[in-house]
C-alpha positions as CSV (number, residue, x, y, z in Angstrom):
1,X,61.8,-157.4,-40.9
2,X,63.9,-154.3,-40.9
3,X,67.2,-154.3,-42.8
4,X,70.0,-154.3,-39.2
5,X,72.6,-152.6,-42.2
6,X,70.7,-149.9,-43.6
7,X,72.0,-146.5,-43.2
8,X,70.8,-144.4,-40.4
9,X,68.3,-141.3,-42.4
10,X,70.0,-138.3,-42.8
11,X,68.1,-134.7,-43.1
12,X,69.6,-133.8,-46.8
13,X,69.3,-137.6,-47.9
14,X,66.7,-138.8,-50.3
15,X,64.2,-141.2,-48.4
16,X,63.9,-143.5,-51.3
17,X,66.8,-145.1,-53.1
18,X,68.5,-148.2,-53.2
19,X,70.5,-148.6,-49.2
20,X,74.1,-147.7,-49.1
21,X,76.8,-149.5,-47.6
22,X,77.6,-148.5,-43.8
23,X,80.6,-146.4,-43.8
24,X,82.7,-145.7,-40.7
25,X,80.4,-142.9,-39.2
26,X,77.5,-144.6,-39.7
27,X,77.2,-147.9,-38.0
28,X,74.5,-150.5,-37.6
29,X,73.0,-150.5,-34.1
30,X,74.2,-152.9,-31.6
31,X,72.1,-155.7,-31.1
32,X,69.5,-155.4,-27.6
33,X,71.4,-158.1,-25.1
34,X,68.7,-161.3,-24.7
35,X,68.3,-162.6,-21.7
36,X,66.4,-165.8,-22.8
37,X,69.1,-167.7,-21.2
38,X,68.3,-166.8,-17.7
39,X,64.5,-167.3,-18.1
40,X,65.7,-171.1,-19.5
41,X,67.6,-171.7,-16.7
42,X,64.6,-170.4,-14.3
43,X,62.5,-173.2,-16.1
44,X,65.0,-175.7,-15.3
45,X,65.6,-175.0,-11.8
46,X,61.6,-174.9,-11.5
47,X,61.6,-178.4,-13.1
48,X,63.9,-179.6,-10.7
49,X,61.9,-178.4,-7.9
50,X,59.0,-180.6,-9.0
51,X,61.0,-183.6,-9.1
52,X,62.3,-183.1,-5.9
53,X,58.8,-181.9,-4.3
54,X,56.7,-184.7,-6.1
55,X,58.7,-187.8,-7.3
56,X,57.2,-190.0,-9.9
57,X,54.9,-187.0,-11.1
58,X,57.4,-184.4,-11.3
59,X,59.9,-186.5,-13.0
60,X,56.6,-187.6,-15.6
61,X,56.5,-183.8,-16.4
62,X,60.1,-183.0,-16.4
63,X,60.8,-186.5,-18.5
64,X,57.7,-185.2,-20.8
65,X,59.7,-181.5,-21.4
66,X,63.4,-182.5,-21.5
67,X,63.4,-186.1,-22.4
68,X,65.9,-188.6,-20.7
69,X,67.3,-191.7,-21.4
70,X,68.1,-192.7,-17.5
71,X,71.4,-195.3,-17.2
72,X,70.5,-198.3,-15.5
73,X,72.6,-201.4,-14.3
74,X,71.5,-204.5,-16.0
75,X,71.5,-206.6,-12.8
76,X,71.0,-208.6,-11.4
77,X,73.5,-207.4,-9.2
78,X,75.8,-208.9,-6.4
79,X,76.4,-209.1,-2.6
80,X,73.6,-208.3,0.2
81,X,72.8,-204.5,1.3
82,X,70.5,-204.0,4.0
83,X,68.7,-200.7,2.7
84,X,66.3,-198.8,4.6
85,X,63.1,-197.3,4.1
86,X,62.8,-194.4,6.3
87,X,59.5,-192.7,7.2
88,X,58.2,-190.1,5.2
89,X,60.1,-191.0,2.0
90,X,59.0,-190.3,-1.2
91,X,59.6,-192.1,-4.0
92,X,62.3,-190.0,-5.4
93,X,64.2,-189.6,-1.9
94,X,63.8,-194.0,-2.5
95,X,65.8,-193.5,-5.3
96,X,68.1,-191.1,-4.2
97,X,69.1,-193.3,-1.3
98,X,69.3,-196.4,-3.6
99,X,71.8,-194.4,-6.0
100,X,73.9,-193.4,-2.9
101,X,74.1,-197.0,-1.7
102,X,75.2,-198.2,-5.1
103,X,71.7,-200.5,-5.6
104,X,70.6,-198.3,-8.8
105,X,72.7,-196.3,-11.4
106,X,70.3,-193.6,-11.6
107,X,67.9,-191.6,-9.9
108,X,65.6,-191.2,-12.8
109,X,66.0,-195.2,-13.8
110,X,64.1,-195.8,-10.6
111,X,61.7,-193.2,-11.1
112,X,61.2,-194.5,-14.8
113,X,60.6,-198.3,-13.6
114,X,58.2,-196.6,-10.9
115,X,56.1,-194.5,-13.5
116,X,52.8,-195.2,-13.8
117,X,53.2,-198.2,-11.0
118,X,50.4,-196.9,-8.1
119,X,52.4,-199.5,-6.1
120,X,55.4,-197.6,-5.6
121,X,53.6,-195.0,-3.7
122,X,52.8,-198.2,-0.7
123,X,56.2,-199.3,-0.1
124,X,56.2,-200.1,3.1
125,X,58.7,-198.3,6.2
126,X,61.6,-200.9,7.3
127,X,64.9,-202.5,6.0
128,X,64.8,-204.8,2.6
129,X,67.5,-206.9,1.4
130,X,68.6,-206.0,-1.9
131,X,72.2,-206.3,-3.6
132,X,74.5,-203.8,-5.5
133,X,73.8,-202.7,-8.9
134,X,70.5,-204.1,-9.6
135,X,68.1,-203.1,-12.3
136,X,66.4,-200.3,-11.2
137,X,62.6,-202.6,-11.6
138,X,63.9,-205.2,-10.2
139,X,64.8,-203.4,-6.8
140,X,61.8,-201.9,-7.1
141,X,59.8,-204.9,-7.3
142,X,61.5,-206.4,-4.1
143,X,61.0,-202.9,-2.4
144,X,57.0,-203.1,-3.2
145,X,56.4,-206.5,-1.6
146,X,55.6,-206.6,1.8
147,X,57.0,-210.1,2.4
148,X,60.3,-208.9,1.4
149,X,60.4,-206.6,4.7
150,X,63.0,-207.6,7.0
151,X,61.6,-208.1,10.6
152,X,64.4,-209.6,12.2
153,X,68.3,-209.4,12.7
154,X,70.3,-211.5,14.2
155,X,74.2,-210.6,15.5
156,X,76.4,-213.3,16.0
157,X,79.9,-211.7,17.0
158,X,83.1,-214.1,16.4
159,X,84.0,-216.7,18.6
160,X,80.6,-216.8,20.2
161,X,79.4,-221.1,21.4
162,X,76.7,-222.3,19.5
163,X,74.9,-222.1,23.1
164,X,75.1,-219.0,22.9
165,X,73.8,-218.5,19.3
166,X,70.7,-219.9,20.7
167,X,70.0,-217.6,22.8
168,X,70.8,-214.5,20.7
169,X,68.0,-216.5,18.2
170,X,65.4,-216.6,20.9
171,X,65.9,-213.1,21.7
172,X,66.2,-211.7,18.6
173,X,63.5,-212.8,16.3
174,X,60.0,-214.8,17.0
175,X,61.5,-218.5,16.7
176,X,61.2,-220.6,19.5
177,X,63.8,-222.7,21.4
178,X,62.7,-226.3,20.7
179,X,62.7,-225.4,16.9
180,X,66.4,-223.6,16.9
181,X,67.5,-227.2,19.0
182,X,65.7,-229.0,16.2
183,X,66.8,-227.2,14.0
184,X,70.5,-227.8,14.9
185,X,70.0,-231.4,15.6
186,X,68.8,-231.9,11.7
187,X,72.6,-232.0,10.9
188,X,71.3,-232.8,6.8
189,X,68.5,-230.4,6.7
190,X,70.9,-227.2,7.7
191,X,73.8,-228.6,5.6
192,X,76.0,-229.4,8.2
193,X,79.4,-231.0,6.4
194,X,80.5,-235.1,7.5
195,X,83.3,-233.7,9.5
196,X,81.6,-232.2,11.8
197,X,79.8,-235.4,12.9
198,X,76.7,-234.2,13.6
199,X,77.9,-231.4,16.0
200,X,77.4,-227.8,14.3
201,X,79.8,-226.1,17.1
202,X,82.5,-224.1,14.6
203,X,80.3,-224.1,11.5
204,X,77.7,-221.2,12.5
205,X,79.2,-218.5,10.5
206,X,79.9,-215.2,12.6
207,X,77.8,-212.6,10.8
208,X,74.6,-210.3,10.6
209,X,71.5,-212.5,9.6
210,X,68.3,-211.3,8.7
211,X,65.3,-213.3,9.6
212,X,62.3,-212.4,7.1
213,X,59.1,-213.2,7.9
214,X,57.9,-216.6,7.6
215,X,61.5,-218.4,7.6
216,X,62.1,-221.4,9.9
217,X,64.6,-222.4,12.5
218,X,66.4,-224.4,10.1
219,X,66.2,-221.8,6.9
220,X,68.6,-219.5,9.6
221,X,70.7,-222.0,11.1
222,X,71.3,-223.5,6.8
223,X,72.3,-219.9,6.1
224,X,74.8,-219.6,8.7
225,X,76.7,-223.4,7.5
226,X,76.3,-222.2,3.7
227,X,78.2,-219.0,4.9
228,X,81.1,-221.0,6.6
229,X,81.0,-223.0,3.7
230,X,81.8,-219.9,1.2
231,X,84.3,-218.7,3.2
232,X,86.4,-222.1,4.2
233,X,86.1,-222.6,-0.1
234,X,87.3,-218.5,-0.5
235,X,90.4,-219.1,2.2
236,X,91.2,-222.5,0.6
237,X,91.0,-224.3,3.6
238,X,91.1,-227.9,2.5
239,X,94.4,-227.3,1.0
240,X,95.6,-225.1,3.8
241,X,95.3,-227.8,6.5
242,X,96.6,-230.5,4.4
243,X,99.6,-228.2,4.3
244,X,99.7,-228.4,7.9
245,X,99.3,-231.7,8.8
246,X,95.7,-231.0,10.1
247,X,92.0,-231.9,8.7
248,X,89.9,-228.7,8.0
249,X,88.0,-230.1,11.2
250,X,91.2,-229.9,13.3
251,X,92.0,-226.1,11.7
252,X,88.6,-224.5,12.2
253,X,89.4,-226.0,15.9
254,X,92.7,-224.1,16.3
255,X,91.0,-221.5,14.9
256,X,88.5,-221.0,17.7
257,X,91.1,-221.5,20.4
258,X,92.4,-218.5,18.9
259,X,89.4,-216.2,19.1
260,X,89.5,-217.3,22.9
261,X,93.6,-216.6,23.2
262,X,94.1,-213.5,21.8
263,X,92.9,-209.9,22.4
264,X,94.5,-208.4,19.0
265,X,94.6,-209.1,15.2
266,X,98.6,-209.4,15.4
267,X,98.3,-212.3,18.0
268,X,96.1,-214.6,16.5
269,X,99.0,-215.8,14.3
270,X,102.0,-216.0,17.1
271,X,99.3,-218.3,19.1
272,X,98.7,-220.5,16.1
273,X,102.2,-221.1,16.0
274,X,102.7,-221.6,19.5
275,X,99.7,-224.2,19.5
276,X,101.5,-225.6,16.5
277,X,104.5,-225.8,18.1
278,X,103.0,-227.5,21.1
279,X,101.6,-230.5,18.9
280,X,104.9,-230.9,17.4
281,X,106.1,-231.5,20.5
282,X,104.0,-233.6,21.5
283,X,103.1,-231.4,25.1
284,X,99.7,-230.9,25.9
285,X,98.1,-227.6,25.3
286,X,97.2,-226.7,28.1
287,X,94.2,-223.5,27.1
288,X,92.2,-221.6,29.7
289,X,89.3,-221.6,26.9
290,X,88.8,-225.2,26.4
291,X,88.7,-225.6,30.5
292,X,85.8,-223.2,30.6
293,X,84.5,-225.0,27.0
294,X,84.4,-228.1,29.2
295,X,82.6,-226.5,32.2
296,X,80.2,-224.3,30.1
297,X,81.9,-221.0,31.2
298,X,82.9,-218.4,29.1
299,X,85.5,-215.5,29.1
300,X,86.8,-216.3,32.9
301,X,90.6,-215.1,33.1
302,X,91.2,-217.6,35.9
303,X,90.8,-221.6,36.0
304,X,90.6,-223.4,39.4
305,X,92.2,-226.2,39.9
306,X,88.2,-228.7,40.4
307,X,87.5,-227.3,36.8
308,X,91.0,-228.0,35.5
309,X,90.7,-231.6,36.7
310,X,87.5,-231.9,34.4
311,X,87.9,-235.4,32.6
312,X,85.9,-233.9,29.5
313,X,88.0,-234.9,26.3
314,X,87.5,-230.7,25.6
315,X,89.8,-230.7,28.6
316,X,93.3,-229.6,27.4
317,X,95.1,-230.0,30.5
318,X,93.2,-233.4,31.2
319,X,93.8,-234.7,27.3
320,X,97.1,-233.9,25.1
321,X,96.1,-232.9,21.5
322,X,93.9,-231.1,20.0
323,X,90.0,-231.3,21.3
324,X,87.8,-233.0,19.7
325,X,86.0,-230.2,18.1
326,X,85.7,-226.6,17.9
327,X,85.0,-225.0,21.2
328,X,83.4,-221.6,19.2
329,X,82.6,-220.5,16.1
330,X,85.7,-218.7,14.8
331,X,86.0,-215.7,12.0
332,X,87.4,-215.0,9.1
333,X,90.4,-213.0,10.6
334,X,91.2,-216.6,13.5
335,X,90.7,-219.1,10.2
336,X,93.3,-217.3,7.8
337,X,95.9,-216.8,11.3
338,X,95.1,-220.7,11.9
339,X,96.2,-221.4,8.1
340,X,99.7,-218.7,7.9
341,X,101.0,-218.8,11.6
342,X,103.6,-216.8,12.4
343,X,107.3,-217.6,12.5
344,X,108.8,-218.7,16.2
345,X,109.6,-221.0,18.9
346,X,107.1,-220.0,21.1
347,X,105.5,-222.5,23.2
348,X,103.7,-220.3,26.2
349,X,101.5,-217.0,25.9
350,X,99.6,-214.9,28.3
351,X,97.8,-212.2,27.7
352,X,99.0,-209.4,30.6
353,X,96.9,-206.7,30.1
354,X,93.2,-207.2,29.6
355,X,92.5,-203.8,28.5
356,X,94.6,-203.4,25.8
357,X,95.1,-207.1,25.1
358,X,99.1,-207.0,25.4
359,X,100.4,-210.7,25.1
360,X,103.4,-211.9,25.7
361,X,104.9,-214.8,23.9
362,X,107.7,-217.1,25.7
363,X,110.0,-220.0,24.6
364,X,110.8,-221.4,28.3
365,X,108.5,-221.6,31.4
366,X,110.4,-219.7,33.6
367,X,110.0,-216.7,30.9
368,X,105.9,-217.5,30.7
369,X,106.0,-217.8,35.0
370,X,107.1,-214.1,34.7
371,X,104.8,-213.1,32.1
372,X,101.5,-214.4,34.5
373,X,103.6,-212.4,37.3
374,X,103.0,-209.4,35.0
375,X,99.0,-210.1,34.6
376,X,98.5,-211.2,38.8
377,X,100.3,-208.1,38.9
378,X,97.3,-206.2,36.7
379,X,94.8,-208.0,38.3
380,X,95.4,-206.5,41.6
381,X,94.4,-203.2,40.4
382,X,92.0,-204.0,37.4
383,X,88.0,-204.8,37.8
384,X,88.6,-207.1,34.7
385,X,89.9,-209.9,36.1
């Protein structure tokens, strides 16, 4: 190698000699500029491309040239996430889409639990239910097993009638009638707690079920009572309704009154309170909901008098008190209103506008005779009445 210090040669200069130090005329030359760093960076971007363009075999030959030690959640993780698997992913865009949803730390932990595993390349299009921050093999495992495919889901929106759960069952997935009706009937097999005396109306959870393939009437209808279950324990509810005087029976009952008596999130407590109220009192309650309970309507803004005159003990206008039972299957939101009512002497409510569920709340009848004024008044130009 050449020495970067010595002298330039001069023409009356011997050629030979021990160097001389660089004075200020004759300086070393400057250094050519590398650019090694930009043909580096090329490399890497090119290494990138073949993870993105061929999952588990790029990411073997960018692992093999870089090295990586990929994070990774140790799992085994928490809550339910529906995750799909859309057509035409690879295995890396798997990954990437677990990462975003929060199931896996890491891209590249996935793509390290799927190296080598020919199985990964077969998972299967559809939705699989997984949790948040698993291990990155353990998600894959559920992901490469076919009977872990969710076929089926099932909506059950808040306040709906066990009646009507059935039928959303039937329509939504491949089980049949008679088995959802045994299914309910089999108050031990589902779960269904003493208080509810055999009658699962209020302890079908509202929520989004999924049916996988294989499971019975009765492994749904046991998920739906272990859900009400959680959340009566996660609101306290034993204690709550001691607090008020009531059983947890009688609360999850004012509770679905409310998801029937109220259009808006602010109501739900004002009704309770007025129910409350009511039962103090000792008047009879006199609901719209538990008239069309009784005569297996739903959702009618009017009652006629025949239906009103219903000897059904669900009958609130036929039978002071409470009714014997739920007349729904009430939410999270109508449970926790049913437990902290609101402050006041109300003792009448209608709801006067259907559309944007405006209620109003009186303390004498002549006051509520105004309010239903208000909503005949609505009626005559609304369809939703």
């Amino acid at each position: 190698m050449s020495d970067l210090f010595a002298p330039e040669p001069q023409s009356d200069a011997p050629t030979s000699g021990p160097p001389t130090r660089p004075n200020a005329r004759h300086r070393p030359p400057k250094k050519k500029r590398s650019f090694g760093w930009l043909a580096g960076l090329l490399a890497f971007v090119v290494l990138v491309g073949v993870v993105v363009a061929g999952g588990v075999v790029g990411y073997r030959f960018v692992k093999d040239h870089v090295g990586n030690h990929a994070p990774d959640y140790p799992g085994p993780g928490s809550g339910k996430i529906m995750f799909q698997v859309n057509d035409g992913d690879t295995v890396a865009q798997i990954g990437r889409n677990l990462q975003i949803h929060g199931v896996v730390k890491s891209v590249e932990a996935f793509l390290d639990a799927a190296q080598g595993d020919t199985a990964a390349n077969g998972i299967q299009v559809g939705y699989y239910p997984l949790k948040e921050e698993m291990k990155a093999s353990d998600a894959l495992a559920i992901l490469e097993n076919p009977d872990n495919l969710v076929r089926d889901l099932v909506v059950i929106p808040e306040g709906q009638t066990v009646a009507n759960i059935v039928k959303s069952i039937v329509e939504d997935t491949d089980l049949k009638k008679p088995a959802v009706i045994a299914a309910l009937e089999n108050a031990k097999a589902i779960g269904l707690p003493a208080e509810a005396d055999g009658n699962p109306e209020g302890y079908l959870f509202p929520a989004t079920y999924t049916v996988a393939p294989g499971e019975t009437a009765v492994q749904l209808i046991a998920q739906m009572v272990a859900k009400t279950k959680q959340v009566d324990d996660d609101l306290n509810l034993d204690a709550g309704a001691k607090a008020l005087n009531l059983t947890p029976h009688e609360l999850i009952t004012v509770a679905s009154i409310l998801e029937h008596e109220a259009k808006r999130s602010s109501d739900y407590p004002k009704v309770a309170r007025a129910i409350y109220n009511r039962l103090r009192q000792g008047m009879p309650l006199q609901v719209d909901a538990t008239v069309d309970y009784a005569n297996g309507l739903s959702g009618e803004v009017w009652t006629t008098e025949e239906q009103r005159n219903n000897p059904s003990p669900y009958n609130t206008y036929e039978h002071t008190g409470l009714p014997p039972g739920p007349i729904g299957n009430p939410g999270e939101e109508t449970l926790k209103a049913a437990l902290h009512p609101a402050d006041g002497s109300w003792l009448y409510w209608v709801t006067v506008n259907l559309a944007t569920g405006k209620t109003v709340f009186s303390t004498t009848l002549s006051e509520h005779n105004k309010a239903v004024a208000q909503l005949h008044e609505y009626c005559e130009t609304s369809d939703a009445c």
